[in-house]
N, C-alpha and C positions, 0 to 999 in steps of 0.2 A: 449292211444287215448284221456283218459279224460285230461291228462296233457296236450297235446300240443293243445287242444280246451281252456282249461284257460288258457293256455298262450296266441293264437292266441287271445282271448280277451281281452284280460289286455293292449297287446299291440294297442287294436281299439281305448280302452276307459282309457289314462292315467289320473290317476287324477290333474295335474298341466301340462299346457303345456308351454314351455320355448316360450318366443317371437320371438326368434332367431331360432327356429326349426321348421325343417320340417314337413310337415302335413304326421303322418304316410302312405304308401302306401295304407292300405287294408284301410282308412276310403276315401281316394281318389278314391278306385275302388269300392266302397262300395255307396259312392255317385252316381259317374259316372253311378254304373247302376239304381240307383234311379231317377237320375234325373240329368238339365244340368249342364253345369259352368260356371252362364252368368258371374263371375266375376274373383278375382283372386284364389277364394280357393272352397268352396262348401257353397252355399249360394244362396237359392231358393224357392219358395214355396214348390215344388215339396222335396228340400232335407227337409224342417221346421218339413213337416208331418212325411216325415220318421224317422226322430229323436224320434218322440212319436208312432210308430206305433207297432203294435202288433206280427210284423215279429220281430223286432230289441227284444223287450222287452221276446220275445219269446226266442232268440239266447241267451240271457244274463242270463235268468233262468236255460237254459241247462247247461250252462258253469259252474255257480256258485254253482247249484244243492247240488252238495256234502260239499261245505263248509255249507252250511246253512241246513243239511238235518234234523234237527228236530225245527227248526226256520225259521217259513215264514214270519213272521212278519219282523225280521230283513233282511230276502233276497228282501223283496219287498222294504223298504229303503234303500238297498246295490243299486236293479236296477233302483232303483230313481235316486237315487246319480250319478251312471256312467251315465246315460242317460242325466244328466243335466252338468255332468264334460264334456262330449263331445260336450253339444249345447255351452258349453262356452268356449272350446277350439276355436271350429267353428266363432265363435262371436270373439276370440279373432283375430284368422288370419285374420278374414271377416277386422276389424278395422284397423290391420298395413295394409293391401293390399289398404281401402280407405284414409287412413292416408296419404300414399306413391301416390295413385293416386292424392289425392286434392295437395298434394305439386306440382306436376308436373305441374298439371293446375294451379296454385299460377302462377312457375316459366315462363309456358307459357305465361300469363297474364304480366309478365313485358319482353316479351323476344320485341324485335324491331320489331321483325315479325310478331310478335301474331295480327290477325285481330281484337281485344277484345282491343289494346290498340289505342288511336282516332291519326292519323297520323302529326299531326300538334303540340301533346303534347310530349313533351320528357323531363320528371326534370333528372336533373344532380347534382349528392349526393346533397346538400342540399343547393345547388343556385337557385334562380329563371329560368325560362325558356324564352329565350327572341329571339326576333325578330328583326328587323334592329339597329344599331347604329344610332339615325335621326343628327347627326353633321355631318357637312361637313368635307370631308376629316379623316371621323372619331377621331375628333379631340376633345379632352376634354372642355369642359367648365369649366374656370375659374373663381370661384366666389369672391367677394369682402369681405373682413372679415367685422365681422361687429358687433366687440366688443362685449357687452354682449347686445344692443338690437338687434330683429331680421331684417328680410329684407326678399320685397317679392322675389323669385326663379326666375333668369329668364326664360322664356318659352322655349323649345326645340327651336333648327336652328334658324332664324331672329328673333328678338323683332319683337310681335305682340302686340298693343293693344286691351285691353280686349280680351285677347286671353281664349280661352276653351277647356281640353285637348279633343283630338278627338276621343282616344281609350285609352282604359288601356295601365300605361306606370310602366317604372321604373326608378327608379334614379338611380344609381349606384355611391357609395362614389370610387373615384380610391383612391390607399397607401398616405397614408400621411393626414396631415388637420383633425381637429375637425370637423363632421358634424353634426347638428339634424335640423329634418326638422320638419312642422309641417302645420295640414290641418285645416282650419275652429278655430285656434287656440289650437289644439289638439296634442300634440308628438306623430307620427308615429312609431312605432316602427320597427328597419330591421326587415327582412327576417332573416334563419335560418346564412346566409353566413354572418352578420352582416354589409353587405357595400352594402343591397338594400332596395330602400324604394318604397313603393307601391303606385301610384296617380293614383284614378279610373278616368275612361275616364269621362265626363261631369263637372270634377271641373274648378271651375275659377282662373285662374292665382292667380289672384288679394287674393285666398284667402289661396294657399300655401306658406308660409313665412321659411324663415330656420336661422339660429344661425352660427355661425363659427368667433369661436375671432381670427383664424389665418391665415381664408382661406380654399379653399379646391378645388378640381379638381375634378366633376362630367361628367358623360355620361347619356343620355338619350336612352333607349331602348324602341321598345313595345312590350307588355306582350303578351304573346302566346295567339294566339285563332284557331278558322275557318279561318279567314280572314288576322289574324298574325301569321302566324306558325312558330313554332320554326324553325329556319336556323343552317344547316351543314357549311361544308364548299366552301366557295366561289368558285365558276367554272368560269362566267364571270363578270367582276366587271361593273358598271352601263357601258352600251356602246348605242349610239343612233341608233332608228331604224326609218327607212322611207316606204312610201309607193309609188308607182305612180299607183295612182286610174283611174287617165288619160290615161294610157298604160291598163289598165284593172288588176292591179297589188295589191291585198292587202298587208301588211304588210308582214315580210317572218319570220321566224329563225329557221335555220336550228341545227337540235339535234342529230341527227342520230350517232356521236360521240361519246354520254357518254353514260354510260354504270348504269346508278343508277338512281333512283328518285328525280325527281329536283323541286326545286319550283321557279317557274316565277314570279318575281314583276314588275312590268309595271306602271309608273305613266305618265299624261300628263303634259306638260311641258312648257317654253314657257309663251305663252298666252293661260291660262286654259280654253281651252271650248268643248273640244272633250269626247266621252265616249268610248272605243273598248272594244269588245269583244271577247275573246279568243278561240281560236281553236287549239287542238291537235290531228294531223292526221287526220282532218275535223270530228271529236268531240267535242261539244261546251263543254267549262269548265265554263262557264259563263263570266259578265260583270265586268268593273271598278268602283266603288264608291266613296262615298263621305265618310265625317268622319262616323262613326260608332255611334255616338250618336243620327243618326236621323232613326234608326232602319229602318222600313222596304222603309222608303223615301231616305235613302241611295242612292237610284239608280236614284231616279229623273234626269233630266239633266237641270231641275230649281233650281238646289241647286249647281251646280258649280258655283263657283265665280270666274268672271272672271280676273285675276290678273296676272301679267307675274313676274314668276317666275323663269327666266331664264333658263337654260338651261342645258345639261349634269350631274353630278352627283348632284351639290349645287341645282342647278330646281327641279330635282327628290325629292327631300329630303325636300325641303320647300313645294315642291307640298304636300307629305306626309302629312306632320308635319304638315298643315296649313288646306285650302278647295279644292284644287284641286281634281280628279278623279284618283283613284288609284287601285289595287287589285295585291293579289299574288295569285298564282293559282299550286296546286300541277302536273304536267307534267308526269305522268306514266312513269317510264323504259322502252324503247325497242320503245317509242314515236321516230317519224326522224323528223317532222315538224311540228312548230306553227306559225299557224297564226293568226295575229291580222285585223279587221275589224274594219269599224269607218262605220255603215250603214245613220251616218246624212247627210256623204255628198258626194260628187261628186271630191272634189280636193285632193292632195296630203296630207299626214300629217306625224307630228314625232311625234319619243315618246322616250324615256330613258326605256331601262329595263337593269334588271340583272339576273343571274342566280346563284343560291345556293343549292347542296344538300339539301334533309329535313335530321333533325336531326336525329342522332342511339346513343339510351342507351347503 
């Protein structure tokens, strides 16, 4: 009888617990009737107290009784000792179990779906995260070599003068060519991907200058935001859209088709004077703005410039790149209709949009 009582205790309270092993059964039904299991192992107020309480420390006297029966001094450090071997067993499970939980929520955190990661951001190993191509035709720009002294960058899409960028952008060196750029007379240096350079939105042309004694072939991007979200891939490529206001007809586009999360860019076109507002499923997603550098006056309809910048994809994209009225707007999955509204006026209007999944990690 006394034997299999010190055994059944030896087995409660080992003194090293492997990481890899199981929590013996009788310290799990042992907790269990102590108290609950809000976690993965036994770890409680309710189990803290009964590790030190006068039941347990009671059981452990019984059991050991006989070895220690003319030494109380050393049975009372023998039940010191297991009572402390098993709060640290306890502590040890408690730790892989939160160990193993925080990684999950880690993994969570970067998974596409996790609501914890902002919808618009998505880095990709270790390139920049980027938003439209602003060339026409997504066509490279070609620059001039320019031996060993520099030369100012020309501006995204048409030569502007004194142009100013209007959001965070990026450069993009494509294969081949010497590039180094540089801000306020300063070398930039890439990104981790080594072929991207970073120009925050409000610099002046005039004061980004770059190097290349052999040439080089660049792309202009803009840099992920709220208002630039990173883009998947292309669903409909710039296509023009109209209205008859006249007919009592907003804008229309129909979605009810795709089956994922898309995002809407809309710019005005043309001859820039219009502002729309977007609707998904008659949900306003909000308004089109101006560049981003004039923060919360963005939205004014005194900060449209009026300039005609043609029309179809090349309008769209100067519209962008330049002062036009523009925005992208994330389109919820399971959406069937957007529509666009122009409430300044009473006549017909166009616009250019396109349509692009949002980016997945």
């Amino acid at each position: 009888m006394k034997g299999s009582l010190i055994f059944g205790a030896i087995a409660l309270f080992p003194a090293v617990i492997s990481a890899k092993a199981s929590p013996p059964a009788a310290i799990v039904e042992y907790c269990r009737q102590k108290g609950p299991l809000p976690t993965g192992f036994c770890k409680s107020p309710t189990c803290a107290q009964t590790l030190r309480s006068a039941e347990l420390e009671s059981l452990l006297r019984r059991a050991f009784l006989e070895c220690f029966a003319h030494d109380e001094i050393h049975l009372d450090s023998f039940v010191k000792y297991q009572i402390n071997s098993l709060e640290t067993g306890i502590n040890l499970f408690e730790k892989i179990y939160q160990d193993k939980k925080e990684s999950l929520l880690l993994q969570g955190r970067q998974s596409p779906s996790s609501p914890s990661r902002e919808w618009w951001n998505c880095p990709q190993n270790n390139s920049p995260c980027k938003w439209l191509a602003l060339e026409n035709n997504n066509a490279p720009k070609k620059l001039t070599p320019t031996g060993r002294e520099g030369m100012i960058l020309p501006n995204p899409n048409q030569p502007i003068p004194n142009y100013v960028y209007p959001f965070d952008m990026w450069v993009t060196k494509l294969a081949g060519g010497q590039f180094t750029l540089y801000i306020n007379g300063k070398q930039i240096e890439p990104e981790d991907s080594g072929l991207d350079f970073f120009i925050p939105a409000g610099t002046a042309a005039d004061d980004v200058w770059y190097k290349s004694e052999t040439g080089a072939m660049i792309h202009f991007y803009g840099s992920c935001s709220t208002y630039t979200p990173c883009l998947g891939r292309k669903v409909v490529p710039w296509t023009r859209g109209v209205s008859h206001k006249r007919l009592g007809q907003d804008g229309e586009i129909y979605i009810g088709q795709y089956d994922d999360d898309l995002v809407l860019t809309i710019a005005d076109t043309e001859t820039t004077s219009e502002q729309y507002t977007v609707f998904a499923d008659g949900v306003k997603l909000g308004s089109t703005h101006g560049r981003l550098t004039l923060g919360d006056e963005k939205y004014k309809r005194s900060n449209i410039r009026m300039i005609d910048v043609g029309s179809g994809a090349a309008g769209a994209l100067r519209s962008i790149a330049n002062d036009g009225f523009w925005g992208s707007f994330k389109i919820p999955r399971g959406a069937k209709k957007i529509t666009i509204v122009d409430d300044s006026s009473d006549f017909d209007f166009a616009f250019e949009y396109r349509l692009d999944t949002t980016c997945s990690c």
